[in-house]
N, C-alpha and C positions, 0 to 999 in steps of 0.2 A: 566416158567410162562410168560404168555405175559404181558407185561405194559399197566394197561390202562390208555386211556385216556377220560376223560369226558367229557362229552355237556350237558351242562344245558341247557333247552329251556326254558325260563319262557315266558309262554303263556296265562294269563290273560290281558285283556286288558286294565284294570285301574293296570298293576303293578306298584310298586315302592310307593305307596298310601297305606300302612298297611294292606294289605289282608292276609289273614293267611296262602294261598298259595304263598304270598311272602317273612314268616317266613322260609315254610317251603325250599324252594329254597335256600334259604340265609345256613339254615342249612346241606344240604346237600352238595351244591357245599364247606362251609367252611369246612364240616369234611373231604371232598374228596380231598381238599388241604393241612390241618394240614398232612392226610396220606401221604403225598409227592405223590399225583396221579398228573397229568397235568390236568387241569381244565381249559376250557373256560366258557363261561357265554353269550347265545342270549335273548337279553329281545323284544319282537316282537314289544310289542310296541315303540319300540323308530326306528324302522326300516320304511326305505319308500319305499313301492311298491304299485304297481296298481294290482288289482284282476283280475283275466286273463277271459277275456271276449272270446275267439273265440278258436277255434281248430289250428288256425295259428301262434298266440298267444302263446301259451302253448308249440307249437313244433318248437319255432323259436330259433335257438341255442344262439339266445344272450338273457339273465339273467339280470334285475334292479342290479344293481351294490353290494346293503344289500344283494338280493337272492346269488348273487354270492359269496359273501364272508361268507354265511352262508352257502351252496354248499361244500366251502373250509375247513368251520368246520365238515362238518358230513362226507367229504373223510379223517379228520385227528383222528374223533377220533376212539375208539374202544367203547363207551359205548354211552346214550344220555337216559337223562332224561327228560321227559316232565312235565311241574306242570300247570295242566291248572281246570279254575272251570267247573263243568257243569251246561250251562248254557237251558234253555230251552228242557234239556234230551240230550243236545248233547255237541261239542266242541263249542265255541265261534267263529264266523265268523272268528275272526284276526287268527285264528289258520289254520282253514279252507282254507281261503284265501293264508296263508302261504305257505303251505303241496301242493296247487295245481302250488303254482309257484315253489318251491323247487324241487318238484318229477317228475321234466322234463322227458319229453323222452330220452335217451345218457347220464340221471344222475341217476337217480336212477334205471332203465331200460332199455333196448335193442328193438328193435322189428325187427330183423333178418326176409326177408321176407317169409312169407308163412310157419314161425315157431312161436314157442311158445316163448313169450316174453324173456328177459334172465334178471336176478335180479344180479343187478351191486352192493349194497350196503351191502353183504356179510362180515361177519367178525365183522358185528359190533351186538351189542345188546342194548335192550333199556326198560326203564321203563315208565308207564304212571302213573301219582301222579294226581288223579285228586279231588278236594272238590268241596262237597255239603252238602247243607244244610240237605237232609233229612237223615234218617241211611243209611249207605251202605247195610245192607242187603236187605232194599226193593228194591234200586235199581239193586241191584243182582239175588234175588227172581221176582218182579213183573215184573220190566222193562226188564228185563235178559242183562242188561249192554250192549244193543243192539249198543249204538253211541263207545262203549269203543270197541267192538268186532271190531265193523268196520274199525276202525284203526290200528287196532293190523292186523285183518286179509286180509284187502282189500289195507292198503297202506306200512305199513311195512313189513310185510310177502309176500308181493307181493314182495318186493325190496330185499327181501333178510333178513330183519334185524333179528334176532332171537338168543338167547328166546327175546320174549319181555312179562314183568312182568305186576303186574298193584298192586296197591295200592290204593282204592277207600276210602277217607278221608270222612266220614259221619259227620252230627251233628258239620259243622264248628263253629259255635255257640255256641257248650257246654260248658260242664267245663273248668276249669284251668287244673286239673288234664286231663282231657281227649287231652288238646292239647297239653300237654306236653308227654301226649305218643307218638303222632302222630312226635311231634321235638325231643325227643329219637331217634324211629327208623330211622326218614330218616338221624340224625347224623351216625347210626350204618350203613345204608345202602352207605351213601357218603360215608365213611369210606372204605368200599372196591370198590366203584365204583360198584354197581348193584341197 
């Protein structure tokens, strides 16, 4: 059985301030370490980088210092959790901004000339935990979870990461009982690391 190791990314950007996507983080990464799993923890917002403006930018081998030692965690673990809200139908800029400075070219990717790119980031898999306000299934149904697919299929499945799951948290505002389902599972899910 391989060991894993986990990545929490908490990627809302007022984290740390009570948001229910910062409940649900807290419970995942705590159950995935009661399990004796290895656990780190990236909270975006407490990280400094500049949003990559230029094509030179993007492919210059040197990484803002947080990019790099965030780099350091997604080569270390075997698993990576994302907990982010959707905002406006999609991810949140700080998330966005993140993923374009992380998913370098010779990090998460290859581009062997005049071949098909080569996906570096192999071996690992990853979950997307994302809340919103409205029910999940409209945004499954009407939206057809358009900004989730995109991520799943245009930047981690480009890099290799796979399965990647997804967990779409509706109605963050509901019941008590209904948020205690959603802090159930993702204890049961941190619990083995998926």
């Amino acid at each position: 059985m391989i060991e894993s190791k986990v990545l929490v990314i908490r990627a809302h950007p007022d984290a740390g301030h009570g948001h229910f996507g910062d409940a649900l983080a807290e419970r995942y990464a705590d159950a995935a370490g009661a399990s004796g799993l290895e656990t780190r923890v990236i909270t975006l917002n407490q990280l400094d980088f500049p949003l990559i403006d230029s094509a030179s930018t993007w492919r210059a081998p040197e990484a803002p210092a947080d990019i790099e030692r965030a780099q350091n965690d997604i080569r270390w673990c075997t698993h990576m959790t994302f907990f982010y809200p959707l905002w406006l139908g999609d991810m949140p800029a700080l998330l966005k901004g993140f993923l374009e400075q992380v998913m370098r070219p010779d990090f998460a990717f290859s581009e062997p000339e005049g071949k098909m790119p080569v996906k570096m980031l192999t071996g690992r898999s990853a979950r997307l935990v994302v809340t919103m306000g409205m029910p999940a299934f409209v945004y499954r149904a009407f939206y057809r979870a358009h900004s989730v697919k995109n991520l799943r299929r245009n930047i981690l499945l480009f890099s290799g990461v796979k399965p990647v799951r997804t967990s779409l948290v509706g109605m963050v505002e509901g019941s008590d009982r209904h948020r205690q389902k959603w802090l159930d599972k993702m204890a049961r899910l941190g619990s083995t690391g998926r």
